[in-house]
C-alpha positions as CSV (number, residue, x, y, z in Angstrom):
1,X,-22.1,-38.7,-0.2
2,X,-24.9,-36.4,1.1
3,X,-22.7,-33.3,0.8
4,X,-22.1,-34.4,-2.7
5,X,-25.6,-35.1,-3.5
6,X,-26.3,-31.4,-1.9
7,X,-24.1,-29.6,-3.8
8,X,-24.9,-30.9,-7.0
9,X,-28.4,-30.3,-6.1
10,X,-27.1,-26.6,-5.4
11,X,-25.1,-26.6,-9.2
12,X,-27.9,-27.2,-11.2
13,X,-30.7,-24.9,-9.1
14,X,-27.7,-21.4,-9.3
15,X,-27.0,-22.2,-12.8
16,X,-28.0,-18.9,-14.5
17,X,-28.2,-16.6,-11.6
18,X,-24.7,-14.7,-11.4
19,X,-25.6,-14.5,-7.5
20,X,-26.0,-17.9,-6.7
21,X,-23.0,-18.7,-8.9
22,X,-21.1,-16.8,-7.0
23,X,-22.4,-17.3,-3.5
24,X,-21.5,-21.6,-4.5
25,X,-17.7,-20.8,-5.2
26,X,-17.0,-18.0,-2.4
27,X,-18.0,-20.9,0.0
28,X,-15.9,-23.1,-1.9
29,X,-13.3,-20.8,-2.0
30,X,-13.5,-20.4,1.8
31,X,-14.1,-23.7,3.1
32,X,-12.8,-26.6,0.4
33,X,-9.4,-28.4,1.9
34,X,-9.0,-30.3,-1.6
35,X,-6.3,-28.4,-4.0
36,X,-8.2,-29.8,-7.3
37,X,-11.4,-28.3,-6.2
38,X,-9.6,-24.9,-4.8
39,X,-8.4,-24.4,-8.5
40,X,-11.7,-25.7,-9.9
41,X,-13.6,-22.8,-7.9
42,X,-10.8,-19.9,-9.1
43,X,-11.4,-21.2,-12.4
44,X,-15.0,-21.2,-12.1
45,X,-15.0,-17.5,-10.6
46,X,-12.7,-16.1,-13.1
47,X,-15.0,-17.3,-15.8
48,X,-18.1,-15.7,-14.2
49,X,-17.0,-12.4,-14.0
50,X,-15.3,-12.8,-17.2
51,X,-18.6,-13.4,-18.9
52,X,-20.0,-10.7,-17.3
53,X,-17.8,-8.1,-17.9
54,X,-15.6,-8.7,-20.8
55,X,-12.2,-7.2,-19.8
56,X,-9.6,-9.6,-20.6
57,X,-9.5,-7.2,-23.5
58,X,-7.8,-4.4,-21.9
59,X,-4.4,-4.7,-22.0
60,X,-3.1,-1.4,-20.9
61,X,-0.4,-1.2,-17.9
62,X,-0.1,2.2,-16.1
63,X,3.1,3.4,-15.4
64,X,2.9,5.8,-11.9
65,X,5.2,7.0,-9.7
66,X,4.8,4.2,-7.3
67,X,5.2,1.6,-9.5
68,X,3.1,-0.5,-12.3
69,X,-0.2,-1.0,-12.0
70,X,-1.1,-4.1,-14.2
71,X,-4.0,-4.1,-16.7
72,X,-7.0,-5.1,-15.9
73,X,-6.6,-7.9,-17.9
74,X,-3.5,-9.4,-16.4
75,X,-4.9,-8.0,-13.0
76,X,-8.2,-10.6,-13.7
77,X,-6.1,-13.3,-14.2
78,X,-4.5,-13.4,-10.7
79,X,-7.6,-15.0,-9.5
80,X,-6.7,-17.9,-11.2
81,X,-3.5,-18.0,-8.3
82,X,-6.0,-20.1,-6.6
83,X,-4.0,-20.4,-3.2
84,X,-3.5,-16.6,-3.6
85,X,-7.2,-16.1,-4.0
86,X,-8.4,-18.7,-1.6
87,X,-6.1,-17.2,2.0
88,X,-6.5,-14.0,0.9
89,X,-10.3,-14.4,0.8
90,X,-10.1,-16.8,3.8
91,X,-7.9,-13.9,5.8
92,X,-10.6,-11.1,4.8
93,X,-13.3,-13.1,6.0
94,X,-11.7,-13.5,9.1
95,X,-10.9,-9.8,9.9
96,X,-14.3,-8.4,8.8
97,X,-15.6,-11.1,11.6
98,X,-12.9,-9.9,13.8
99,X,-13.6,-6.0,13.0
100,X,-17.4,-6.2,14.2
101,X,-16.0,-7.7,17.2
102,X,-14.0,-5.0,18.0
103,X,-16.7,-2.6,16.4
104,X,-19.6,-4.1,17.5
105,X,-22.9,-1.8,16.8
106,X,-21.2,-0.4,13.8
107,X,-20.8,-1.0,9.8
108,X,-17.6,-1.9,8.7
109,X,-15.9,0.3,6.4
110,X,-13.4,-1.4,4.1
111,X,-11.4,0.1,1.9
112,X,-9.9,-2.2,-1.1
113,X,-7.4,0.2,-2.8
114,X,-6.3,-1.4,-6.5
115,X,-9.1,-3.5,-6.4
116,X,-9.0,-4.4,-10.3
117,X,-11.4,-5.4,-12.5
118,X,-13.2,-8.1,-10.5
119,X,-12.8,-6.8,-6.3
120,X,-11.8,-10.3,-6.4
121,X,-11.0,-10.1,-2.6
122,X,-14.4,-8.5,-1.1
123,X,-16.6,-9.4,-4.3
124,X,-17.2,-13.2,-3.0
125,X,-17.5,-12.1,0.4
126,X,-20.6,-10.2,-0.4
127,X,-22.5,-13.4,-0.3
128,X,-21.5,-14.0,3.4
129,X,-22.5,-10.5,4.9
130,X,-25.1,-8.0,5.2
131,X,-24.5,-4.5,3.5
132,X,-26.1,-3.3,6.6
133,X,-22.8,-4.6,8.1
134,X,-20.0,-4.0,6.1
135,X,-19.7,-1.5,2.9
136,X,-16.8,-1.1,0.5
137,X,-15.1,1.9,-0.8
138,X,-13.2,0.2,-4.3
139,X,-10.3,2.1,-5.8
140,X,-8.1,1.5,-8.5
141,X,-6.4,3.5,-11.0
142,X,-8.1,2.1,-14.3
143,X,-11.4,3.6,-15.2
144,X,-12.0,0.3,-17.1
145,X,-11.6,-1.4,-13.9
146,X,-13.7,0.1,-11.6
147,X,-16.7,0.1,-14.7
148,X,-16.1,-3.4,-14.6
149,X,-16.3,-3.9,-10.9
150,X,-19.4,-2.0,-10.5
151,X,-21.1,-3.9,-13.3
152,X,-20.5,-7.1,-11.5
153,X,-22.1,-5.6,-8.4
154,X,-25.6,-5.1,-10.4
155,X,-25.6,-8.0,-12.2
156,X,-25.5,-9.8,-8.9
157,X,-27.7,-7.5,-7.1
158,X,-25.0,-6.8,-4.6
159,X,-24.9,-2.8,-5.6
160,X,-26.4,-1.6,-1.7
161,X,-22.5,-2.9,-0.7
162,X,-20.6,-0.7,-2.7
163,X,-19.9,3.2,-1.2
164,X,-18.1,4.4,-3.8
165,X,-15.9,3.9,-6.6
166,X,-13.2,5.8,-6.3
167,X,-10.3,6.1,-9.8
168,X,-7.8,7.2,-7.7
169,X,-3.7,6.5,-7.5
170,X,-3.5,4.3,-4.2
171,X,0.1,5.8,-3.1
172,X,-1.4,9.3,-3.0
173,X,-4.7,8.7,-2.2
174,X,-6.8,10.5,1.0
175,X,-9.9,8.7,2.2
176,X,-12.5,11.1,3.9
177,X,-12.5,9.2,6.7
178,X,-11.0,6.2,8.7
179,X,-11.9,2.7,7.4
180,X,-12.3,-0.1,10.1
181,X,-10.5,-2.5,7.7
182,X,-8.4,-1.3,4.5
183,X,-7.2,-4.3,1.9
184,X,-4.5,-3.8,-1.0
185,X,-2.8,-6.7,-3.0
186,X,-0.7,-5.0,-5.3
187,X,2.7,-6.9,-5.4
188,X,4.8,-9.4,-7.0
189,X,7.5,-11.4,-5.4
190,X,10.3,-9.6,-3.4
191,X,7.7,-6.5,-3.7
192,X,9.3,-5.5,-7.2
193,X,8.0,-3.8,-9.9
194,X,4.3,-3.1,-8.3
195,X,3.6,-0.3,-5.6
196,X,2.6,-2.6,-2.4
197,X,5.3,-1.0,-0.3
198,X,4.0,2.6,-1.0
199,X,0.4,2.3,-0.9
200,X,0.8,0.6,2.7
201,X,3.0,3.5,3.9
202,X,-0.1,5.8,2.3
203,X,-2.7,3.9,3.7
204,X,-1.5,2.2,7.1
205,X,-1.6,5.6,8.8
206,X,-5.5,6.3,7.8
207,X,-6.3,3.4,9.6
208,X,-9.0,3.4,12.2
209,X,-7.7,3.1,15.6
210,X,-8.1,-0.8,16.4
211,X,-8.6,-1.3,12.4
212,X,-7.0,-4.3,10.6
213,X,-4.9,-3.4,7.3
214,X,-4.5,-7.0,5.4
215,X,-2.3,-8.1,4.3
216,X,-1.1,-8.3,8.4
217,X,2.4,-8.7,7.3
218,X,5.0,-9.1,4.4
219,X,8.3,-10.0,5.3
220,X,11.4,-10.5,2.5
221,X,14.3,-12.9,3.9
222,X,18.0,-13.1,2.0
223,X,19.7,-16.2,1.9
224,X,22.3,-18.1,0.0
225,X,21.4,-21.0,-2.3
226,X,22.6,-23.7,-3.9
227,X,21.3,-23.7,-7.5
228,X,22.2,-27.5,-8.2
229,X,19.9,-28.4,-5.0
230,X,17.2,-25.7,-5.0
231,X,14.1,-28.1,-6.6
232,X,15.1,-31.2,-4.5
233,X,12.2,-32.5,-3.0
234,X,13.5,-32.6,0.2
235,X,13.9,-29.1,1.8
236,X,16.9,-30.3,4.3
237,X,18.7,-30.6,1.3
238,X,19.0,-28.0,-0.7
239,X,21.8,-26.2,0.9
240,X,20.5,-22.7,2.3
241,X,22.0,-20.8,4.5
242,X,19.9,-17.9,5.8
243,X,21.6,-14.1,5.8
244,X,18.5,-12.5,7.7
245,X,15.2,-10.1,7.2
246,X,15.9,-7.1,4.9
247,X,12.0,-6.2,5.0
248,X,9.1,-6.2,7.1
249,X,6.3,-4.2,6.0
250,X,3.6,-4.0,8.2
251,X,0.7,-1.6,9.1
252,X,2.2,-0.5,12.7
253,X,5.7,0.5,11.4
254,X,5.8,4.1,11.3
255,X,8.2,4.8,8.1
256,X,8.5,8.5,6.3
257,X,8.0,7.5,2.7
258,X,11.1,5.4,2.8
259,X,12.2,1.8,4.9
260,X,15.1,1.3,6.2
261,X,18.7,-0.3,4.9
262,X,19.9,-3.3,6.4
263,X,23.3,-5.1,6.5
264,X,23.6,-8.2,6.7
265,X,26.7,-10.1,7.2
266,X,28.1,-12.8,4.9
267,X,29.8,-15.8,7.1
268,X,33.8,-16.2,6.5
269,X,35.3,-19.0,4.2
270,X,31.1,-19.5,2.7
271,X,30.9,-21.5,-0.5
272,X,31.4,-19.1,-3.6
273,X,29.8,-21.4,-5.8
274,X,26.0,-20.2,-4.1
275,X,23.6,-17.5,-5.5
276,X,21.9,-15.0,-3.9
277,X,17.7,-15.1,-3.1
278,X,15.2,-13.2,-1.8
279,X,12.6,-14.9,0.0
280,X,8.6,-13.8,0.4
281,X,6.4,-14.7,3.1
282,X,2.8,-13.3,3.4
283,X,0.6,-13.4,7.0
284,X,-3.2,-12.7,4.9
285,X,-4.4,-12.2,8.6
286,X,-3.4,-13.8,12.3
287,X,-2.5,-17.6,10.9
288,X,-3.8,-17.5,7.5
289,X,-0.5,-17.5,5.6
290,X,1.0,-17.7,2.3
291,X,4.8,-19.2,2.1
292,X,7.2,-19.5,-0.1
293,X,6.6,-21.2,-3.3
294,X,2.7,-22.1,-2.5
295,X,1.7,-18.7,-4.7
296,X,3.4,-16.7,-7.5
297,X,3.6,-13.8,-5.4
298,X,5.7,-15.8,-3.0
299,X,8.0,-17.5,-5.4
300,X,11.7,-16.9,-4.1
301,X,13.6,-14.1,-5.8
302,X,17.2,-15.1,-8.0
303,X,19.5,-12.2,-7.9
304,X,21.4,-13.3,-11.2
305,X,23.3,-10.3,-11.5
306,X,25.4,-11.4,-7.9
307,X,28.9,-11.7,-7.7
308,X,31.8,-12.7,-5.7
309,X,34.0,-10.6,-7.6
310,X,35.4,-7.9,-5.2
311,X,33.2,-9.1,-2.4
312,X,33.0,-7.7,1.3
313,X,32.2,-9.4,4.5
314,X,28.6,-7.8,4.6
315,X,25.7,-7.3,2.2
316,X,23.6,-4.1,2.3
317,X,20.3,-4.1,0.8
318,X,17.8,-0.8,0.6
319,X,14.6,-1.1,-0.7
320,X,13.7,1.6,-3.7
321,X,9.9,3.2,-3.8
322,X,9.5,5.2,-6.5
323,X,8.6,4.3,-10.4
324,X,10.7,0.8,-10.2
325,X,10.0,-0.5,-6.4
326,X,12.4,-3.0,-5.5
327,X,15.8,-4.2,-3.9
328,X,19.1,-2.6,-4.4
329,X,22.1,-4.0,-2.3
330,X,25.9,-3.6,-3.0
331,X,28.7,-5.4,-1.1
332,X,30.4,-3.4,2.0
């Protein structure tokens, strides 16, 4: 009841002052258990910057040679993915605590590469740190974007944070130095479409030594389904039966602008009558994790094009960088 009483002593006294505002639904955004109020506070944060920026007008998707970057307006409206934005801002939290352990005496560099129009991943966190301790370098490929961002950072008086704004394609991109802790989210489920997969292989490598790249890990499982059973509320039930990993992208693989193809094989006398599905699990940072379903960017991947017509006794799948990242895979 006193907690209550507290915050809604809190509500009314921020109420006007973008800082305050913000600093109220970072901490619920970090620390509330409750899925209503989760949703409540990405609701709540969306609608700040919103209001203070105005850039659910631009519409405009960039096509590069990586893959699509998403407007700024459909890239603001991912904070509304409010497990998405809750672990993610939960994980970075975590490693910038971890990173002045393992840096101690020394500010924290982070680099948020596509950081859209809101920095929606660091923004918040500027609440819970000192810029004496931690400064961000935000990049993004949308001019609009980064305008945004950096209005947001004066109207909250949080501008002693920011390094620089870089415009800048993340795939290509060469920092002057090596950040302590570098931060992209730039994917959809099964890594298709967006460039995730090559800004990593960019980025992972300019890491400091000892630095923490989030997300940790992003691994892509293939499995066969039973469409009739999939959306049973009972998970033993719905008929899977796993294939293996075809991906696991993470900072301390050492790949050469390509990742590797794997075949997988296909057990004899298995049910025709299943589909084919790409599965998404995220690891934010150490246990903060995002599976499959809980998020849109973890929401399993239906191959409807599969067949069993001329089928093989294995599947090989290669993952594509380039201007239409994602999964190719033929039978063998």
């Amino acid at each position: 009841m006193s907690e209550d009483i507290g915050l809604a002593a809190f509500s009314e006294f921020s109420a006007g002052n973008p800082y305050l505002q913000l600093k109220q639904i970072t901490e619920e955004l970090l620390l509330a258990k409750n899925e209503e109020r989760l949703k409540e506070a990405a609701i709540r944060l969306h609608a700040l910057f919103s209001n203070v920026t105005g850039v659910t007008t631009d519409s405009q998707d960039t096509l590069l040679p990586s893959g699509k970057a998403i407007s700024p307006k459909d890239a603001a409206t991912c904070v509304l993915d409010h497990a998405r934005t809750s672990k993610f801002l939960r994980g970075v939290y975590a490693a910038l605590i971890e990173a002045q352990k393992r840096f101690p005496d020394e500010t924290i560099e982070i680099l948020y590469a596509g950081c859209g129009p809101f920095a929606t991943l660091v923004t918040p966190l500027a609440t819970q740190f000192s810029a004496r301790d931690d400064q961000f370098t935000l990049l993004d490929i949308h001019c609009h974007s980064l305008q945004s961002v950096e209005r947001i950072f004066q109207i909250c008086e949080l501008t002693d944070y920011v390094r620089d704004y870089v415009q800048a394609d993340a795939a290509s991109y060469v920092h002057h130095d090596r950040p302590h802790v570098i931060l992209t989210e730039t994917m959809q489920r099964s890594l298709e479409k967006e460039p995730q997969a090559a800004i990593t292989l960019n980025l992972a490598p300019q890491l400091r030594q000892g630095g923490i790249f989030i997300p940790e890990q992003i691994t892509v499982d293939a499995c066969l389904f039973d469409p009739s059973k999939e959306f049973l509320p009972d998970e033993a039930r719905r008929g899977r039966l796993s294939l293996g990993r075809i991906l696991e992208l993470a900072p301390e693989h050492s790949y050469a602008n390509y990742l590797p193809v794997v075949v997988l094989d296909i057990p004899k006398d298995v049910d025709q009558s299943l589909g084919l599905m790409l599965r998404t699990t995220i690891r934010v940072f150490e246990s903060i994790v995002l599976d499959e379903y809980e998020t849109g960017i973890t929401h399993p991947l239906i191959l409807h094009d599969f067949s069993w017509n001329g089928c093989g006794t294995q599947l090989e799948f290669a993952y594509s960088i380039g201007s239409e990242p994602g999964f190719k895979y033929r039978w063998v």
